[in-house]
N, C-alpha and C positions, 0 to 999 in steps of 0.2 A: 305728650303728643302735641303736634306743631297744628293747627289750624289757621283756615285760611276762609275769609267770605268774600264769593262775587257778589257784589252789590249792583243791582240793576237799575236803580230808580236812578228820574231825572233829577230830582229833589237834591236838596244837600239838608241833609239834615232833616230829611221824612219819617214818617212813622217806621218802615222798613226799616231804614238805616237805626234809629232806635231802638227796636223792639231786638233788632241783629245783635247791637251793642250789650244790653242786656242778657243775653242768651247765649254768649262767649267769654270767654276765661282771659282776661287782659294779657296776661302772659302768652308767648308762643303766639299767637293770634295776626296773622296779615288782613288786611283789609284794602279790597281792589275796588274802587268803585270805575266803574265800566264808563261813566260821564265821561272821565276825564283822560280816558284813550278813543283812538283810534281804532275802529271793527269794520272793515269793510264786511259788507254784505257779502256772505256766497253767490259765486258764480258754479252752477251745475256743469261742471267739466268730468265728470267722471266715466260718461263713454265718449268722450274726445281721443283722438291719436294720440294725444300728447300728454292726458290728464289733467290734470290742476295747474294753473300759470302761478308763480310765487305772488305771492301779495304782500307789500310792503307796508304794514302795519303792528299792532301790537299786540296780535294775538299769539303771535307764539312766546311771547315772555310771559304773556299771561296765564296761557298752558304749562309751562315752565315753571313757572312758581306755584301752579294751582298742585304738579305733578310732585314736587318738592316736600307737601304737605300731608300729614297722616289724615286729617279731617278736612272734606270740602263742605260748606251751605252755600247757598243759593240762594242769596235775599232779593226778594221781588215783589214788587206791589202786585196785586190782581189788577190786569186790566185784561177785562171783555173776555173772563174765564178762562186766562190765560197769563203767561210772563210778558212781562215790558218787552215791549218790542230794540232794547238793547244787550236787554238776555236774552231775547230770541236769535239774533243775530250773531251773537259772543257760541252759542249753542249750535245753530245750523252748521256752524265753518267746523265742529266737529267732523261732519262728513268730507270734509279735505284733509284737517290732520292724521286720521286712521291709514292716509292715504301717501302720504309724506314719508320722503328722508328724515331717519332721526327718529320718527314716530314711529315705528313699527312697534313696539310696545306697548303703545297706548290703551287699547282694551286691556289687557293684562293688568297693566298699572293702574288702572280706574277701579278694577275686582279690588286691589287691596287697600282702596280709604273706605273711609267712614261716610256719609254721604247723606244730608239732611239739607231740607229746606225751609224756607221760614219765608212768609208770604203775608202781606195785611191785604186788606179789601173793604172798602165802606159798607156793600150792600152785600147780610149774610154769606161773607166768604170762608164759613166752614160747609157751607151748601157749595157755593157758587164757583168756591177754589180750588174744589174735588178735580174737574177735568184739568188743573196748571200740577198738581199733583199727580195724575195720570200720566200725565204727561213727561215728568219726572222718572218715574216709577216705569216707563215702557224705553224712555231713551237709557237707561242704566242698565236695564233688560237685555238692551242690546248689546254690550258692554261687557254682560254675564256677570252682572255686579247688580245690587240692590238699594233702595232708600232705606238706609235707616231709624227715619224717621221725621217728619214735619212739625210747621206750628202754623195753623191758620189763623187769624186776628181780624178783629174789624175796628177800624181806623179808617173815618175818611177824610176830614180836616186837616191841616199844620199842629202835632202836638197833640191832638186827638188817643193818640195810642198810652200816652202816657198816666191815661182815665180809666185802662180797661186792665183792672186788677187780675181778672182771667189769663190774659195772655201775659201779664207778666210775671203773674204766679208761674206758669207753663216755663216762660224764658228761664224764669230762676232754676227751675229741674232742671232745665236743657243744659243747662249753665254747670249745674253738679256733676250729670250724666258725662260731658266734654272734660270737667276739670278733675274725674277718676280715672 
């Protein structure tokens, strides 16, 4: 099985990106970090005349390759009980591609991956990271497709994650569970 992680964090080299590292199978494995493209923000064109205006950026390769993949995760710091505001935006323009040439499959296609998230948070984010999880868990809903699975952590320093035996203990399962 092929996987693939969207990586959200601003960081190069955050606990996220770590904890992500850990908890995927080096083989098969793509790794997209969202920094380093271009996401325009959605524009709400969907009762307009005309629908969605094309936008020229990088989110349809990134759909592309994410589509290409048996397993998706979703790596994302907790911020303010919620995904980084660069997966939030990589996420919204979901409601343009459903809507797109080329896409008409895309519900369909999202039912048959695998689909997990993996999240850190400084301040108790297996409390705190329930609603970024919810949140998960209801856009997949949509989808008619499901979470198979998460990992909340607390990490809130540089390297920080690399202390919390818990969640790598966790990463190492996630890690088996991915590489059968």
């Amino acid at each position: 099985m092929s996987t693939i992680v969207i990586h959200g964090s601003t960081r190069e080299n955050g606990n996220t990106e770590y904890l992500a590292k850990q908890a995927v199978p080096e083989k098969n494995t793509t790794h997209i970090y969202l920094r380093n493209h271009q996401i325009e923000v959605i524009k709400d064109e969907r009762h307009s005349e005309n629908g969605f205006k094309k936008i020229d950026d990088d989110h349809h390769a990134i759909i592309d390759q994410m589509l290409a993949h048996d397993v998706i995760i979703f790596a994302t710091p907790v911020y303010w009980y919620s995904m980084s505001g660069l997966m939030k935006n990589f996420v919204d323009r979901f409601s343009q591609v459903v809507r797109e040439p080329g896409y008409e499959t895309f519900k369909e296609d999202l039912q048959q991956k695998e689909v997990y998230v993996i999240a850190v948070g400084g301040d108790n984010p297996k409390i705190k990271g329930m609603p970024l999880i919810q949140q998960f868990q209801y856009i997949l809903q949509f989808f008619g497709s499901s979470l198979n699975g998460y990992l909340l952590a607390k990490a809130g320093k540089p390297g920080e994650i690399k202390n919390n035996s818990t969640a790598l203990a966790e990463a190492h399962l996630l890690k088996k569970t991915l590489s059968s």
